[in-house]
N, CA, C, O and CB atoms as a CASP TS submission, in Angstrom:
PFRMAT TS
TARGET T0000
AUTHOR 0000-0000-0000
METHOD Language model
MODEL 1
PARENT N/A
ATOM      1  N   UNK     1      27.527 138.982 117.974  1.00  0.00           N
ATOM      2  CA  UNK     1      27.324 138.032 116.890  1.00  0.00           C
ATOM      3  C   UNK     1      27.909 136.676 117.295  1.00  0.00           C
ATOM      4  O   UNK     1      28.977 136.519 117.887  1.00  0.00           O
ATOM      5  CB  UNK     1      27.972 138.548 115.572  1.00  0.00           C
ATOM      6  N   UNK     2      26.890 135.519 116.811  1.00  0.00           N
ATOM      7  CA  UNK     2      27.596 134.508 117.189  1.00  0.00           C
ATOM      8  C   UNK     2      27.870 133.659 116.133  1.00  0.00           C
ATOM      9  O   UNK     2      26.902 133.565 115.378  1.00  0.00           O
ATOM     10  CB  UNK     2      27.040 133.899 118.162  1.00  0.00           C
ATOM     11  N   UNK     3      29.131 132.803 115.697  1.00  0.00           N
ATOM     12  CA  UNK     3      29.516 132.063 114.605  1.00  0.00           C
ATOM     13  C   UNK     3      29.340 130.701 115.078  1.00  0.00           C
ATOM     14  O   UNK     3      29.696 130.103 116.093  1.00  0.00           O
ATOM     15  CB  UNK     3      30.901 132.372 114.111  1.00  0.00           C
ATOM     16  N   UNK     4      28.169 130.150 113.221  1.00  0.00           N
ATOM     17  CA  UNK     4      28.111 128.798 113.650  1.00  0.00           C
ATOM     18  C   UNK     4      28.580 128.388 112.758  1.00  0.00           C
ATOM     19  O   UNK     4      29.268 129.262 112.231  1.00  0.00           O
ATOM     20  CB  UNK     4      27.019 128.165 113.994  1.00  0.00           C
ATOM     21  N   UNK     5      28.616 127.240 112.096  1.00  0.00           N
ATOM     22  CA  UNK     5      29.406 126.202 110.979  1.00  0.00           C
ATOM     23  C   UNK     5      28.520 125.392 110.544  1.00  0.00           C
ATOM     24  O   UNK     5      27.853 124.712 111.324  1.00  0.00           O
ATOM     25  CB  UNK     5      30.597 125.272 111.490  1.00  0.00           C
ATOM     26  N   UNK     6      28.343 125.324 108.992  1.00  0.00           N
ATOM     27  CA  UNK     6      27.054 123.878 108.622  1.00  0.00           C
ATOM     28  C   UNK     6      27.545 123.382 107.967  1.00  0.00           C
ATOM     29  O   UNK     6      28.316 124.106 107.335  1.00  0.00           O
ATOM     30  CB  UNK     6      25.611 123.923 107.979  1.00  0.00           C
ATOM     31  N   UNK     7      27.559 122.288 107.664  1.00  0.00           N
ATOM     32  CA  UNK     7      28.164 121.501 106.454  1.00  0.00           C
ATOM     33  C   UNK     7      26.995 121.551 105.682  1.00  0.00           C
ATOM     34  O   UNK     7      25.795 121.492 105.954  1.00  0.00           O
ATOM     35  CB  UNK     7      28.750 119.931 106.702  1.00  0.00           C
ATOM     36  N   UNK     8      27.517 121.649 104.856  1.00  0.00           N
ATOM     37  CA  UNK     8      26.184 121.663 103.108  1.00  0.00           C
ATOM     38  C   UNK     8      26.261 120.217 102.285  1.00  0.00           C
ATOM     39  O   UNK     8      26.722 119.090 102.466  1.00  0.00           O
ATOM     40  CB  UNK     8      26.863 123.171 101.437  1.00  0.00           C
ATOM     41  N   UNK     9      25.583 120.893 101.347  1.00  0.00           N
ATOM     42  CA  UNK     9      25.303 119.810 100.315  1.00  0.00           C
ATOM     43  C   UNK     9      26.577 119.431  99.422  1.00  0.00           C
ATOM     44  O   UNK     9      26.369 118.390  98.799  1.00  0.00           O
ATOM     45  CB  UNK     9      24.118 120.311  99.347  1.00  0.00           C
ATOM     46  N   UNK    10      27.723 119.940  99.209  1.00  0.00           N
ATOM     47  CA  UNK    10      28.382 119.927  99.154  1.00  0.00           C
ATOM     48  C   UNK    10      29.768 118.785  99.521  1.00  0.00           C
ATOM     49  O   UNK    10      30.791 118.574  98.869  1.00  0.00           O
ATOM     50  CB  UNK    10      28.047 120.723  99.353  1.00  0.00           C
ATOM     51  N   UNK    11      29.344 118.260 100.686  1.00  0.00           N
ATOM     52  CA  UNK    11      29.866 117.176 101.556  1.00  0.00           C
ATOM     53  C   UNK    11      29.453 115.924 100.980  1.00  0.00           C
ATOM     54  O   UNK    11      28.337 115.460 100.745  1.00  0.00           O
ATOM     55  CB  UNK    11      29.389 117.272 103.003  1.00  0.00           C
ATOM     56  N   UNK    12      30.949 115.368 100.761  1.00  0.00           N
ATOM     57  CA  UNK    12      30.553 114.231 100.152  1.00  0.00           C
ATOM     58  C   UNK    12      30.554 112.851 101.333  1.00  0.00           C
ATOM     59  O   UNK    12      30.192 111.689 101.149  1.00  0.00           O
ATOM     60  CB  UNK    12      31.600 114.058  98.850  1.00  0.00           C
ATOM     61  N   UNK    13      31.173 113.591 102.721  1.00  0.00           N
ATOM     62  CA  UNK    13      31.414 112.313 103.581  1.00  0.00           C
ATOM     63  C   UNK    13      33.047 111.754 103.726  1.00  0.00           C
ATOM     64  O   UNK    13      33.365 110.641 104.143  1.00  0.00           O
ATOM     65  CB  UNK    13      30.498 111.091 102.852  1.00  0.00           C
ATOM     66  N   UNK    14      33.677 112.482 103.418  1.00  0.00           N
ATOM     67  CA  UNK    14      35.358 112.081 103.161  1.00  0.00           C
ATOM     68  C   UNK    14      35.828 112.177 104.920  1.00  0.00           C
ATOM     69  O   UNK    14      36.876 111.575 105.155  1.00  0.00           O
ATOM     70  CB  UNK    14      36.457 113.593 101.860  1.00  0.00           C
ATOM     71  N   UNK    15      35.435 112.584 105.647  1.00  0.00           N
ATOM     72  CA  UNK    15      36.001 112.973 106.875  1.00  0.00           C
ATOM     73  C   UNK    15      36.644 113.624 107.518  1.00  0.00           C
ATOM     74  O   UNK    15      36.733 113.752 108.739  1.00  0.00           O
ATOM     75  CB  UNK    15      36.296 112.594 107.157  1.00  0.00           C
ATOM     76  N   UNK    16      37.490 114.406 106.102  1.00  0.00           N
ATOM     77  CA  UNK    16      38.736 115.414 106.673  1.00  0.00           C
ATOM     78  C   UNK    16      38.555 116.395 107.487  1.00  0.00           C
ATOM     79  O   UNK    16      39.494 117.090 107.874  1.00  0.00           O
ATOM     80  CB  UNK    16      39.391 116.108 105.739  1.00  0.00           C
ATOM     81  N   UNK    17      37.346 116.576 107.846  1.00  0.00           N
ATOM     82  CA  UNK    17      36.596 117.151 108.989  1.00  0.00           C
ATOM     83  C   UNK    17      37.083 117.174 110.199  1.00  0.00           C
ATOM     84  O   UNK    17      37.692 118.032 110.838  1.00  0.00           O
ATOM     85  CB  UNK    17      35.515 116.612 109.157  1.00  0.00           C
ATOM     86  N   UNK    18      36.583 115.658 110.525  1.00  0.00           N
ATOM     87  CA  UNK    18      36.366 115.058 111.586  1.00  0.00           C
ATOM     88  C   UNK    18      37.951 114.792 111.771  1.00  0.00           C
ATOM     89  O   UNK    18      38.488 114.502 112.840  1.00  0.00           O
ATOM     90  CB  UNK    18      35.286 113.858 111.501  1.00  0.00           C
ATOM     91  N   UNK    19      38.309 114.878 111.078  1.00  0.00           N
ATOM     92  CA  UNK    19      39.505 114.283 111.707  1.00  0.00           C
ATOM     93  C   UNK    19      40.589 115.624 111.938  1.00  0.00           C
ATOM     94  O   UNK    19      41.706 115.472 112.432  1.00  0.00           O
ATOM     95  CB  UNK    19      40.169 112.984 110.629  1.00  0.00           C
ATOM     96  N   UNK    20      40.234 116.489 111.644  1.00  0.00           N
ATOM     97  CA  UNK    20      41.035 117.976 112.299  1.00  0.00           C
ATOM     98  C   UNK    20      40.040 118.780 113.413  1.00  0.00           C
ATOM     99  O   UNK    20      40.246 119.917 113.839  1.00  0.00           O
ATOM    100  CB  UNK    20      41.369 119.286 110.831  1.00  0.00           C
ATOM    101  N   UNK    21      38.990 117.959 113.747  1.00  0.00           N
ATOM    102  CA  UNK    21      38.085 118.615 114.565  1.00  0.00           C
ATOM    103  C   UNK    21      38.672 118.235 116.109  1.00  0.00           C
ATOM    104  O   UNK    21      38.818 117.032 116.321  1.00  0.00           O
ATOM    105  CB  UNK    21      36.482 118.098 114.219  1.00  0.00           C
ATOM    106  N   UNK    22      39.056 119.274 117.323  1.00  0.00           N
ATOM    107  CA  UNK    22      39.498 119.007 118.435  1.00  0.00           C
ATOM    108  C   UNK    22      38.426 118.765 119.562  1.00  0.00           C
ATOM    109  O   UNK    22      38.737 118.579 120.739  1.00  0.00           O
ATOM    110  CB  UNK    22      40.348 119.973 118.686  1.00  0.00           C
ATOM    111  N   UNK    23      37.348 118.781 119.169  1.00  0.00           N
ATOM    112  CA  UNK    23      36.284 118.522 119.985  1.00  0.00           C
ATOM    113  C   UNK    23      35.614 116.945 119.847  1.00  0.00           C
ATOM    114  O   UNK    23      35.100 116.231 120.708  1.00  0.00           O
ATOM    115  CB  UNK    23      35.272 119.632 119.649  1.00  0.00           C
ATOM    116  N   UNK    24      35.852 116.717 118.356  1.00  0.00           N
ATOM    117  CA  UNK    24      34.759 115.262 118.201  1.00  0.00           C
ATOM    118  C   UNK    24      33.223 115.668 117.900  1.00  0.00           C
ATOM    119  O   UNK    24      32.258 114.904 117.884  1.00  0.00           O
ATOM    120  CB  UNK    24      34.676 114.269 119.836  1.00  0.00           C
ATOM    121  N   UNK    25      33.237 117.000 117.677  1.00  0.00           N
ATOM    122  CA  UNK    25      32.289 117.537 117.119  1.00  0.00           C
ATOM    123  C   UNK    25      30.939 116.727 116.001  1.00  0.00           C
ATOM    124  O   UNK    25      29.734 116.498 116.102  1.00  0.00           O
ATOM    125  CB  UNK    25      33.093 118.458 116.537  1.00  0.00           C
ATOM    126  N   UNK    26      32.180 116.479 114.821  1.00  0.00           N
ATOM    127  CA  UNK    26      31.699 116.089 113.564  1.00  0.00           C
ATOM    128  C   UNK    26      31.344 114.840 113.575  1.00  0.00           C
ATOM    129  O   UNK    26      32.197 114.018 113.910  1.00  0.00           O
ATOM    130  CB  UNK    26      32.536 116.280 112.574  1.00  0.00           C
ATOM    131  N   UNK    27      29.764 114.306 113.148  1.00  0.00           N
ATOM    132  CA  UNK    27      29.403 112.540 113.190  1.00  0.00           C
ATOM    133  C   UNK    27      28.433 112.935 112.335  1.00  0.00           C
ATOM    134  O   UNK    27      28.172 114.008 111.791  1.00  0.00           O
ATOM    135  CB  UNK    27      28.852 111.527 114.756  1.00  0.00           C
ATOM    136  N   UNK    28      27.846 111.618 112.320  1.00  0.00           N
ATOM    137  CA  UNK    28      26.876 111.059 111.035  1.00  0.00           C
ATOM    138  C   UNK    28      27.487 110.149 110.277  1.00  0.00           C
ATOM    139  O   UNK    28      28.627 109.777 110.558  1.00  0.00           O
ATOM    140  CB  UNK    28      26.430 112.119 110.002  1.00  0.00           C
ATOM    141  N   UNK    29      26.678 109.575 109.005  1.00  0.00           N
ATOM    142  CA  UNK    29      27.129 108.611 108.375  1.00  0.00           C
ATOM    143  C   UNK    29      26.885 108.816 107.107  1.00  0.00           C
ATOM    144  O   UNK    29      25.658 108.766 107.023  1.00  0.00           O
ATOM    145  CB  UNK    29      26.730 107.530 108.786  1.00  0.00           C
ATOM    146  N   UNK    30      27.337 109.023 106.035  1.00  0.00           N
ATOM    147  CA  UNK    30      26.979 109.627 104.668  1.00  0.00           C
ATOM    148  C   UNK    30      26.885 110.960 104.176  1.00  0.00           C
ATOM    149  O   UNK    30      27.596 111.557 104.983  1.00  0.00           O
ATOM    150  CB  UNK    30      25.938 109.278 104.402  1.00  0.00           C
ATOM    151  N   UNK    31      26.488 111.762 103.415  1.00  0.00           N
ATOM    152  CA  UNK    31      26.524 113.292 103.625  1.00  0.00           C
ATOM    153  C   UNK    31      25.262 113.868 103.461  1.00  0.00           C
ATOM    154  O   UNK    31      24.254 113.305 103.033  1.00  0.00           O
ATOM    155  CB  UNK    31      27.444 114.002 102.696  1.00  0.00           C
ATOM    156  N   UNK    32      25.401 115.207 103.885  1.00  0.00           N
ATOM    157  CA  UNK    32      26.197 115.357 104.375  1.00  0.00           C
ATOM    158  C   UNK    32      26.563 115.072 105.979  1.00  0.00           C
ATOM    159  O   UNK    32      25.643 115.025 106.794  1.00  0.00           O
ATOM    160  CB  UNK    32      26.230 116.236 103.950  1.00  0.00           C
ATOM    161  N   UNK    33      27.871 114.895 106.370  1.00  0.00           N
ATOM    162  CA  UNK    33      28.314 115.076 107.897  1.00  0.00           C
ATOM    163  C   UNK    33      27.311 116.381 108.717  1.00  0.00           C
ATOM    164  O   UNK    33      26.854 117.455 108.324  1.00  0.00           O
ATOM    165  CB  UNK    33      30.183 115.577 107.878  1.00  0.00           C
ATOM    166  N   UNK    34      27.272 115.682 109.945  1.00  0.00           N
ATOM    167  CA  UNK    34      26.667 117.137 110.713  1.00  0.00           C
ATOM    168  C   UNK    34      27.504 117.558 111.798  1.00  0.00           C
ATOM    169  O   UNK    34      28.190 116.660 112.287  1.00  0.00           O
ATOM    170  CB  UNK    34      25.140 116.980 111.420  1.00  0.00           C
ATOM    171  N   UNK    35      27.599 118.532 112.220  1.00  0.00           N
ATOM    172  CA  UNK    35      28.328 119.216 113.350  1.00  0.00           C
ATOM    173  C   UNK    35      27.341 119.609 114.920  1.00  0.00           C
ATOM    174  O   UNK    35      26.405 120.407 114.986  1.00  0.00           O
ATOM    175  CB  UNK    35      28.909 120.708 112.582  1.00  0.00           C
ATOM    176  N   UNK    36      27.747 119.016 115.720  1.00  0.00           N
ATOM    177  CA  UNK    36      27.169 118.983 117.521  1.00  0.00           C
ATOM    178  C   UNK    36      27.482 120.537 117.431  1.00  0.00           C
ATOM    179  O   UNK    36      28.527 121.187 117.405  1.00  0.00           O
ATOM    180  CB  UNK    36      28.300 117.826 119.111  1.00  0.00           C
ATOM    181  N   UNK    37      26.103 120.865 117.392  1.00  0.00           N
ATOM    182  CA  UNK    37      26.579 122.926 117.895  1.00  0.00           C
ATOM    183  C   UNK    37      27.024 123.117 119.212  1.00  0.00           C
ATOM    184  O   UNK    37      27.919 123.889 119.557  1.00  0.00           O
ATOM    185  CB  UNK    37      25.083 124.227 117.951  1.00  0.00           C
ATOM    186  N   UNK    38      26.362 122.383 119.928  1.00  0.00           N
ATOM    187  CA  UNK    38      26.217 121.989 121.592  1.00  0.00           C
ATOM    188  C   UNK    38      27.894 121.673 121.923  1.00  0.00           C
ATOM    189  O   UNK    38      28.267 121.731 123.095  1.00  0.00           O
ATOM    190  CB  UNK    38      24.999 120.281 121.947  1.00  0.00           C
ATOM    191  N   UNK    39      28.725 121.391 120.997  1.00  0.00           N
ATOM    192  CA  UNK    39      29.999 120.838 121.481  1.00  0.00           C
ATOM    193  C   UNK    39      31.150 121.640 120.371  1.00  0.00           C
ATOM    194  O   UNK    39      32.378 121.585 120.301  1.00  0.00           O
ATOM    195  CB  UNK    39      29.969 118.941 121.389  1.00  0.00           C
ATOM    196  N   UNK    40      30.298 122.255 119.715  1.00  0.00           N
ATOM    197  CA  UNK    40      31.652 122.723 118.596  1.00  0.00           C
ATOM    198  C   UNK    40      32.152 124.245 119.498  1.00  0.00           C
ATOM    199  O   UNK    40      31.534 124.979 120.268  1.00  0.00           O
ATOM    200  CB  UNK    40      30.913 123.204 116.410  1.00  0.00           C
ATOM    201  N   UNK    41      33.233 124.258 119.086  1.00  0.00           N
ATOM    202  CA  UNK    41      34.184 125.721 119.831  1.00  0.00           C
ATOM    203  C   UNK    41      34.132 126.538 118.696  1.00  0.00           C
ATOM    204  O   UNK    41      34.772 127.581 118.830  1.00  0.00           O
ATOM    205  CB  UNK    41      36.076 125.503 120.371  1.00  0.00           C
ATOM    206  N   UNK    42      33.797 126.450 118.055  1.00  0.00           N
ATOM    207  CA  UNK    42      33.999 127.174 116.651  1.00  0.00           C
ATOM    208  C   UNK    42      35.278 127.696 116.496  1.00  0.00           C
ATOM    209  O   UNK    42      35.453 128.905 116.643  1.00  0.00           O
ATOM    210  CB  UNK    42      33.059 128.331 116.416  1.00  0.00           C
ATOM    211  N   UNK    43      36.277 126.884 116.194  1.00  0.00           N
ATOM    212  CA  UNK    43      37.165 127.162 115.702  1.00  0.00           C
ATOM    213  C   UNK    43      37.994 127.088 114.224  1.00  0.00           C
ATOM    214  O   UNK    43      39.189 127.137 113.933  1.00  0.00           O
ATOM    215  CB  UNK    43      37.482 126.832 116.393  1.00  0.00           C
ATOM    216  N   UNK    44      36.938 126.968 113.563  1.00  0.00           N
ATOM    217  CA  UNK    44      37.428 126.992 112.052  1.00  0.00           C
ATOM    218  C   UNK    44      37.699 126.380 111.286  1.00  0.00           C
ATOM    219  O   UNK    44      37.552 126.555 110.076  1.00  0.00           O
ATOM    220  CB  UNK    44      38.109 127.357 111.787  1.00  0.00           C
ATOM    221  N   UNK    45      38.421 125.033 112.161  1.00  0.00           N
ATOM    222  CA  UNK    45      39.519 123.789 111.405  1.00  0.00           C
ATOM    223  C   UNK    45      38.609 123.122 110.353  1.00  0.00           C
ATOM    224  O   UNK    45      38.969 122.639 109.279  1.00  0.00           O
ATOM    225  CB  UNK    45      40.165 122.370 112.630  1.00  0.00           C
ATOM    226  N   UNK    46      37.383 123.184 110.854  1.00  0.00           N
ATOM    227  CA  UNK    46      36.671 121.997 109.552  1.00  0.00           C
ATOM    228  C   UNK    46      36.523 123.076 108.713  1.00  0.00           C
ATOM    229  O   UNK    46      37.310 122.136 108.830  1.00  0.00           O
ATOM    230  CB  UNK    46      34.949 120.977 109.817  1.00  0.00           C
ATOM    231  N   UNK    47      36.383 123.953 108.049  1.00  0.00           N
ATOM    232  CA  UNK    47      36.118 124.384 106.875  1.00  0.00           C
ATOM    233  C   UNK    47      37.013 124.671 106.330  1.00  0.00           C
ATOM    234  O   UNK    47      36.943 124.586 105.104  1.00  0.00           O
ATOM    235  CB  UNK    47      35.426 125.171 106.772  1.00  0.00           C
ATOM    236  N   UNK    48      38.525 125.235 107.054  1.00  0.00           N
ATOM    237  CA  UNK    48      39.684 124.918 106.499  1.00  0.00           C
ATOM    238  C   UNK    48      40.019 123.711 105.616  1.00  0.00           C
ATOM    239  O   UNK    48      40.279 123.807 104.417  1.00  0.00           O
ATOM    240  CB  UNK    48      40.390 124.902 107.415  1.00  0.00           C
ATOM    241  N   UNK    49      39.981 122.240 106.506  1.00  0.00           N
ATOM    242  CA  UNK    49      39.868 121.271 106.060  1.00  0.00           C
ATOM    243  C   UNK    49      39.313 120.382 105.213  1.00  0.00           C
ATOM    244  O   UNK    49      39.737 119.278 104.872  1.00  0.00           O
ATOM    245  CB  UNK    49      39.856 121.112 106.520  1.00  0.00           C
ATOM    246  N   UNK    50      38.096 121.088 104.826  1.00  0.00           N
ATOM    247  CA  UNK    50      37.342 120.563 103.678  1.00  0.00           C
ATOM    248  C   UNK    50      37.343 120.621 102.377  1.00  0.00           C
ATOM    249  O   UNK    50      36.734 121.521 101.798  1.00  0.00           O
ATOM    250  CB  UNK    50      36.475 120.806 103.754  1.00  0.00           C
ATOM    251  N   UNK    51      38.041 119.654 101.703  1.00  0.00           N
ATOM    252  CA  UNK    51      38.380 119.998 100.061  1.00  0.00           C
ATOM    253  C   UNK    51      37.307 120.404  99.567  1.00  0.00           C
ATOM    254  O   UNK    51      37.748 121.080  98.637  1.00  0.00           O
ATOM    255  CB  UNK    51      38.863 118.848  99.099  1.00  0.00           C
ATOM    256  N   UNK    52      36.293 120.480  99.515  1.00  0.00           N
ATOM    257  CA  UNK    52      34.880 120.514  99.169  1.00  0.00           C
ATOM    258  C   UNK    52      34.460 121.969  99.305  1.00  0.00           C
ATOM    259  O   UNK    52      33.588 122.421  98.562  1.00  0.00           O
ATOM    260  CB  UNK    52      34.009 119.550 100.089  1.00  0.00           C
ATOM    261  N   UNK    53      35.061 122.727 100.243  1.00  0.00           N
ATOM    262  CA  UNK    53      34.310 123.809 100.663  1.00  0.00           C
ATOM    263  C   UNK    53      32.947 123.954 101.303  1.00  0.00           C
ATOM    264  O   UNK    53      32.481 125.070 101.532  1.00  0.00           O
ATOM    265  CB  UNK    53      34.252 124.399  99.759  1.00  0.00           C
ATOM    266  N   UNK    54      32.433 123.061 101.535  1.00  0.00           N
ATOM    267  CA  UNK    54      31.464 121.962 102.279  1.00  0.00           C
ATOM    268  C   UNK    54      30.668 122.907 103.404  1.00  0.00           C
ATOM    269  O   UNK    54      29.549 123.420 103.428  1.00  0.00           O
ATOM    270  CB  UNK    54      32.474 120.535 103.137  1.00  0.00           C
ATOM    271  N   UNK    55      31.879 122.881 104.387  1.00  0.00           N
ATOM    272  CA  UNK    55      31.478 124.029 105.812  1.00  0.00           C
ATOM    273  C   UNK    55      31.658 125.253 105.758  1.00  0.00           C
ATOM    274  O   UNK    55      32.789 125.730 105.665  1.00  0.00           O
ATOM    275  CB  UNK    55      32.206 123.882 107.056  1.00  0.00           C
ATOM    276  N   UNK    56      30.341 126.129 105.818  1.00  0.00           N
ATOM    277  CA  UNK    56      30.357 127.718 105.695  1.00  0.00           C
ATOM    278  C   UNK    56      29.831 127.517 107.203  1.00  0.00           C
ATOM    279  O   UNK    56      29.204 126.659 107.825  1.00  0.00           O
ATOM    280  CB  UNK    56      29.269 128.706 104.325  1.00  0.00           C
ATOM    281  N   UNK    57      30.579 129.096 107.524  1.00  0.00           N
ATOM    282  CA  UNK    57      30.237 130.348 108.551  1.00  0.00           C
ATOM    283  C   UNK    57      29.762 131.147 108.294  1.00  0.00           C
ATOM    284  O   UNK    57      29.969 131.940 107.375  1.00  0.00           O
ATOM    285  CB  UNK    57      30.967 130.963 109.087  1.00  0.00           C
ATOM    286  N   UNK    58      28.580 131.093 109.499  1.00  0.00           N
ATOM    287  CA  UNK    58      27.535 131.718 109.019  1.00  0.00           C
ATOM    288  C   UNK    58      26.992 132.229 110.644  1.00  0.00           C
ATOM    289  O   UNK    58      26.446 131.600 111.551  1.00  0.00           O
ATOM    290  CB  UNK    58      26.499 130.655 107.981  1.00  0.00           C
ATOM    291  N   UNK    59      27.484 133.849 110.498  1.00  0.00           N
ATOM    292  CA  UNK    59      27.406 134.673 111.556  1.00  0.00           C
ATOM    293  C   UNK    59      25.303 134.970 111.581  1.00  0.00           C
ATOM    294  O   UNK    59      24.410 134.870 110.740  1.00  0.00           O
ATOM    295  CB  UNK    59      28.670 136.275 111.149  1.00  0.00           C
ATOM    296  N   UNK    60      25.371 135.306 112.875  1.00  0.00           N
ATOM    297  CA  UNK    60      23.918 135.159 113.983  1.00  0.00           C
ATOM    298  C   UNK    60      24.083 135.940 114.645  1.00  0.00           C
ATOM    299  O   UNK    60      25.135 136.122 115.258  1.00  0.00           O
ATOM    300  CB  UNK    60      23.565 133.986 114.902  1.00  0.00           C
ATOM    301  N   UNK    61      23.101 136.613 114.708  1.00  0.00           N
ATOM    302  CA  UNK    61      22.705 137.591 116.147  1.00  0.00           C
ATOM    303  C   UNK    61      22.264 137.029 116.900  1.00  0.00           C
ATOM    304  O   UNK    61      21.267 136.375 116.595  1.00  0.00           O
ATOM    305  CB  UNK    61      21.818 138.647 116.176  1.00  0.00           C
ATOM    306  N   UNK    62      22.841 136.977 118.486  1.00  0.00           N
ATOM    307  CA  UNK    62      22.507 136.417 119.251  1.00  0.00           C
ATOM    308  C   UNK    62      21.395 137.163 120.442  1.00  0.00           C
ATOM    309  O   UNK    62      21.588 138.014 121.310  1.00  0.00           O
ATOM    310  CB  UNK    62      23.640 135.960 119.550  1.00  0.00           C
ATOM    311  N   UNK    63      20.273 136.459 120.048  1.00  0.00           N
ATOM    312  CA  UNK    63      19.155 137.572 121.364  1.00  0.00           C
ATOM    313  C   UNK    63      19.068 136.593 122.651  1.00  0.00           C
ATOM    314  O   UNK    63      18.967 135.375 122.800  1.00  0.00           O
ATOM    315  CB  UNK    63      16.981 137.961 120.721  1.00  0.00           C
ATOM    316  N   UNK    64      19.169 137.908 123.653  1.00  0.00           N
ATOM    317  CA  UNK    64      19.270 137.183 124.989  1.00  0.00           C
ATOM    318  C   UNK    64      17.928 137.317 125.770  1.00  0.00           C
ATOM    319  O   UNK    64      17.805 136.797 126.879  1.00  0.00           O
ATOM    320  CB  UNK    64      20.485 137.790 125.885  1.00  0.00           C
TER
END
């Protein structure tokens, strides 16, 4: 299984995201924010961080 992260509708654009994100992941301009899948580690911090509740995980089967 592989874990990804989306920011929803939910996101109002506050940043607290981006700014606990260790990659630089999180950009855009208004909401919601989007997340670089290509660069995120999935490590959790933005949905922690989101007063909003904004970013869900949302497990994938991964076919090879």
């Amino acid at each position: 299984m592989a874990v990804r992260y989306f920011i929803g509708e939910r996101c109002v654009g506050c940043g607290g995201c981006r700014s606990v994100c260790p990659e630089k992941c999180i950009g855009g301009t208004g909401h919601p924010l989007r997340i670089d899948d290509k660069r995120c580690i999935r490590c959790g911090r933005c949905a922690l961080a989101c007063p909003r509740r904004a970013i869900v995980r949302k497990d994938e089967e991964v076919t090879v």
